[in-house]
C-alpha positions as CSV (number, residue, x, y, z in Angstrom):
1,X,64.0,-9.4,-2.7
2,X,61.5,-10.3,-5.1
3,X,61.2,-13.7,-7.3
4,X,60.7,-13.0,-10.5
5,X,58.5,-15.3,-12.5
6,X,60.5,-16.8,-15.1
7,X,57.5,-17.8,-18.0
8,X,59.0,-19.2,-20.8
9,X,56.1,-19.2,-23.2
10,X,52.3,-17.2,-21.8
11,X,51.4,-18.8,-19.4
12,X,53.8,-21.7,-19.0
13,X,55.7,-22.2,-15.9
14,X,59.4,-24.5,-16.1
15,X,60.1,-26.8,-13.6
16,X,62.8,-29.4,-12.5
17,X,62.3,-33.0,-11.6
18,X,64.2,-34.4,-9.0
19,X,64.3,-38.4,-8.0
20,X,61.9,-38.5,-11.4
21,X,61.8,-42.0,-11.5
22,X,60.0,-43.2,-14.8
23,X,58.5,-39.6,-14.6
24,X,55.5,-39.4,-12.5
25,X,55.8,-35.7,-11.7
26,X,56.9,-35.0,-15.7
27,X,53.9,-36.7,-16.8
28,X,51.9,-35.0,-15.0
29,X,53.1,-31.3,-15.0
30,X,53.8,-30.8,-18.6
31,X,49.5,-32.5,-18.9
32,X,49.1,-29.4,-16.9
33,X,51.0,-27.2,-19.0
34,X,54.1,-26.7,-17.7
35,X,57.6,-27.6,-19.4
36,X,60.5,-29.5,-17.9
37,X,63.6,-28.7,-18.0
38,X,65.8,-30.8,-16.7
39,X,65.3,-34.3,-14.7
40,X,67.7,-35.9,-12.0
41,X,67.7,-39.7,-11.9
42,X,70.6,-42.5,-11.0
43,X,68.6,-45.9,-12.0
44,X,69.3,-46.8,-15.3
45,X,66.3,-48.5,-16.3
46,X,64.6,-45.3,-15.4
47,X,66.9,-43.1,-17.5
48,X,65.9,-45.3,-20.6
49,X,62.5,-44.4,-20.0
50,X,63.0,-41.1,-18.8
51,X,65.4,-40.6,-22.3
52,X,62.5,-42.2,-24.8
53,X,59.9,-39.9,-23.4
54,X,61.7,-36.8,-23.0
55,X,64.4,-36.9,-25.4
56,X,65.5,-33.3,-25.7
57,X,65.5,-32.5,-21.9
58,X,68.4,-32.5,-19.8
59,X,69.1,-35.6,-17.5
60,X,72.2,-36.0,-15.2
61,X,72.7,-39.1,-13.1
62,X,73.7,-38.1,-9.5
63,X,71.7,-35.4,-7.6
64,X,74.7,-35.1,-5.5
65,X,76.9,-33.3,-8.1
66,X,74.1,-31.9,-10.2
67,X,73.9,-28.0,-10.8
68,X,70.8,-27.0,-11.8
69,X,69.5,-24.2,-13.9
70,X,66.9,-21.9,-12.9
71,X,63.1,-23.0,-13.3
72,X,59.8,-22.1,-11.5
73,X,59.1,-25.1,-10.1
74,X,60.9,-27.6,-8.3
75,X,59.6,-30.8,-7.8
76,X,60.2,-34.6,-6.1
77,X,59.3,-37.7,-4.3
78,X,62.9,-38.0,-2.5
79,X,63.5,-41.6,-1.4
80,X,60.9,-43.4,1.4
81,X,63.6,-46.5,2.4
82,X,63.7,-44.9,5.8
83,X,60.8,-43.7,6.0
84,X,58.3,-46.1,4.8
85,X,57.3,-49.1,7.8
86,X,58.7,-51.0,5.6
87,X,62.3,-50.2,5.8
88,X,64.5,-49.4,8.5
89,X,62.4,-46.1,9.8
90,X,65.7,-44.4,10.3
91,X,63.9,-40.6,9.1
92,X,64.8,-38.0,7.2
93,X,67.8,-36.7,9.8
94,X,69.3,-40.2,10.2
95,X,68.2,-42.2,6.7
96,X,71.8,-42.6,4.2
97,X,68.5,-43.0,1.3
98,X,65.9,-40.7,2.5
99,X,68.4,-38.4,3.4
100,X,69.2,-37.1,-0.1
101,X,66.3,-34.5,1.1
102,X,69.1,-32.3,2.1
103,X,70.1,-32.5,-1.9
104,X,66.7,-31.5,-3.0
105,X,67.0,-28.3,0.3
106,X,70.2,-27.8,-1.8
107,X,69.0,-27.0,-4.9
108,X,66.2,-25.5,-3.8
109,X,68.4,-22.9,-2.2
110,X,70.6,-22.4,-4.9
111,X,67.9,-21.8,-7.5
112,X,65.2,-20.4,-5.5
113,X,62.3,-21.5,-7.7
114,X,58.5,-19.8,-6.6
115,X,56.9,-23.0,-6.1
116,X,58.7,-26.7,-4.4
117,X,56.3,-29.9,-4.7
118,X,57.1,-32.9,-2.3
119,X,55.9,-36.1,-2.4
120,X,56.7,-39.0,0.0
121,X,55.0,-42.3,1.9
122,X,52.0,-40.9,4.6
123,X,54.5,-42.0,7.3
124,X,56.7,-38.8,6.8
125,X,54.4,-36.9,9.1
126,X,56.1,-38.6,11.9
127,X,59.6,-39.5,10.2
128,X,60.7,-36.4,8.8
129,X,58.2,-34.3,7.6
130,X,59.4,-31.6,10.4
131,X,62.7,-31.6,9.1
132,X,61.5,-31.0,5.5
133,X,59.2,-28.6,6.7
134,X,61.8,-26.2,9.1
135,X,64.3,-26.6,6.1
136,X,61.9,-25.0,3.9
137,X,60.7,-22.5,6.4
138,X,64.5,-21.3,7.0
139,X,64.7,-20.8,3.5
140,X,61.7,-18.3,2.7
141,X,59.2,-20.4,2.2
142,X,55.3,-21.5,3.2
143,X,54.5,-24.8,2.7
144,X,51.2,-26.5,3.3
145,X,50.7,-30.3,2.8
146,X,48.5,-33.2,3.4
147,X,47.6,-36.8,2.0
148,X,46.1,-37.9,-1.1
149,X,45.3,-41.2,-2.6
150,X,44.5,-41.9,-6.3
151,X,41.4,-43.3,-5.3
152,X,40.5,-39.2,-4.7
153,X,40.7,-38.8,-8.0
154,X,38.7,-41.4,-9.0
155,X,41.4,-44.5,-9.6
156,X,40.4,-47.8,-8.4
157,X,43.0,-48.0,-5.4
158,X,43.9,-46.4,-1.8
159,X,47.1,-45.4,-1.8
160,X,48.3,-42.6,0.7
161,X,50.7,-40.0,0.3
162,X,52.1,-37.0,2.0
163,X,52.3,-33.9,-0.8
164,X,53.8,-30.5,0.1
165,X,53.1,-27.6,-1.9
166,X,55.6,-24.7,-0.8
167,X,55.5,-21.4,-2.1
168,X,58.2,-18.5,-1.9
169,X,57.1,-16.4,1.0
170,X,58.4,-12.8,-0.2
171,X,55.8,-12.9,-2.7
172,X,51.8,-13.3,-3.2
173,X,51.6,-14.3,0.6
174,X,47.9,-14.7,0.1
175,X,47.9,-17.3,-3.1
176,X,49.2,-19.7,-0.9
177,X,45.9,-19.9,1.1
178,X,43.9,-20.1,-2.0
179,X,46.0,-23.2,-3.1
180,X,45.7,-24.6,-0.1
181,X,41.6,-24.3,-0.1
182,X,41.6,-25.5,-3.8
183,X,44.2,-28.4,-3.2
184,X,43.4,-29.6,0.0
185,X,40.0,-28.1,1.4
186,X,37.9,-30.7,0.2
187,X,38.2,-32.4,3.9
188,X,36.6,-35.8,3.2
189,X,38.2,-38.7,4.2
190,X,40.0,-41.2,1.5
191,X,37.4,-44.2,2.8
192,X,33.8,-41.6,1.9
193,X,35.6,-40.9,-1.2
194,X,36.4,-44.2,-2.8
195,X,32.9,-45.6,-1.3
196,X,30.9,-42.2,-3.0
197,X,33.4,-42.9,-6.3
198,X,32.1,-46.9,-6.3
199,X,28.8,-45.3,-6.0
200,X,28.6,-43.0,-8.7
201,X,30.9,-45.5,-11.3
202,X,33.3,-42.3,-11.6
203,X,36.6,-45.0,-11.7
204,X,39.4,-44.1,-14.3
205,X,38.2,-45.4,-17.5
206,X,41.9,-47.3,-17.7
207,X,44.2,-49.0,-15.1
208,X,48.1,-49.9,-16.3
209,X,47.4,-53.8,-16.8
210,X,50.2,-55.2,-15.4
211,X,51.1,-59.1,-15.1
212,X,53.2,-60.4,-12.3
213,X,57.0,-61.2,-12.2
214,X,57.5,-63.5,-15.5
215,X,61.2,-64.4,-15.5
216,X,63.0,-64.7,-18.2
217,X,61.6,-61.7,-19.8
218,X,63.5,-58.7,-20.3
219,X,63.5,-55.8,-18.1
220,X,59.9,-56.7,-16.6
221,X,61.0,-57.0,-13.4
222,X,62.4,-53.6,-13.7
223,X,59.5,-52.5,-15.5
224,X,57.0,-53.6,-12.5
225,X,58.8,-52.3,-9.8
226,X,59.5,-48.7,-11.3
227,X,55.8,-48.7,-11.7
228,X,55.1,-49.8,-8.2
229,X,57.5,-46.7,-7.2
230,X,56.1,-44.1,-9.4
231,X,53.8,-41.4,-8.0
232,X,50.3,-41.0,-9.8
233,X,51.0,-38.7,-12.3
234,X,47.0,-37.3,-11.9
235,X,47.3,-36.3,-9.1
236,X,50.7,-34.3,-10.3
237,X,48.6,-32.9,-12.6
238,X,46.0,-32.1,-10.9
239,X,48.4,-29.8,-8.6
240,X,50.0,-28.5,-11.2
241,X,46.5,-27.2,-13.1
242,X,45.9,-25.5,-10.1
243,X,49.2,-23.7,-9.7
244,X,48.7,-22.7,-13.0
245,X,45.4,-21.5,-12.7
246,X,46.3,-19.4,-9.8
247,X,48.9,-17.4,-11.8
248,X,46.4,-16.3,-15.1
């Protein structure tokens, strides 16, 4: 059975954000053209900011009783508590948090969108990345992933992490090699990067200029520890241009 491409406008793919957080992946996607649909988020603070920025899309609180809608593109970071070193390194199988990936496998199946985007903490490749991988597999589709840090992108600041890009496998086989050469064939490691980056002045012109914990102030707790979770959203972009381009 083929996947039909569901464009909504030429040349704009829809996608769904799952675990969006303060909206990372939304940020970054709809840079890249795309347009979001509907966003799945329990924390509160982050459903304020999810609401202010995208007040017309559809939010629901609970990915565990949320039916989604159809869209091209599904995409999330699903919790890293037991994945991460820092946490109880329970996996993907075992983890009550990180876990919730079999959510995400759920609505993946149900919809059946032509592209799923993953993101997670660089110790998934030996916590669960196998499990995320053989769930997609049994469901129809290539994946291909591998780590990037901002700092590849010219930010001031190494931070790794593990990004699938799967791709429906009944259809365009071959575009998933391309992505994979475009995405991930560059091949240096993070350290020559950063250090030919410092070298050539090529940082991000602006860093989010944030001040430590001040209490007594109003949500800023909140506000720096959402940031601290949130995924770069130029790098989501920057995956997301080249799905695009690979569909013109």
């Amino acid at each position: 059975m083929t996947i039909p491409l569901r464009i909504e406008d030429a040349g704009t793919l829809t996608f769904g954000s799952l675990f969006a957080g303060i909206g990372g992946f939304d940020l970054g996607f709809e840079r890249a053209g795309m347009s979001c649909k509907w966003q799945v988020e329990i924390d509160p603070y982050c459903q304020r900011v999810l609401a202010k920025h995208w007040p017309n899309v559809r939010r629901h609180g609970d990915i565990r009783t949320f039916e989604p809608t159809t869209v091209d593109v599904v995409c999330g970071g699903f919790p890293c508590q037991d994945i991460s070193s820092l946490g109880k390194r329970r996996g993907v199988k075992n983890g009550t948090r990180s876990g919730l990936w079999s959510e995400m496998h759920r609505i993946i199946c149900c919809i059946r969108p032509r592209f799923v985007v993953v993101e997670n903490v660089s110790e998934i490749t030996f916590r669960g990345l196998d499990t995320v991988l053989g769930d997609l597999a049994a469901s129809g589709y290539d994946a291909e992933w591998t780590c990037i840090s901002p700092c590849q992108l010219g930010a001031p600041q190494q931070r790794d992490r593990l990004w699938v890009v799967a791709h429906a496998n009944d259809r365009d086989v071959g575009m998933l090699s391309r992505v994979r050469r475009d995405i991930f064939g560059k091949g240096r490691a993070v350290g020559q990067i950063a250090a030919q980056d410092i070298a050539e002045g090529d940082w991000w012109a602006t860093e989010p200029a944030l001040g430590r914990v001040a209490n007594g102030v109003p949500d800023w707790v909140a506000s720096v520890k959402r940031c601290g979770n949130a995924l770069s959203p130029q790098i989501a972009e920057w995956i997301g241009r080249r799905l695009m381009e690979k569909l013109k």
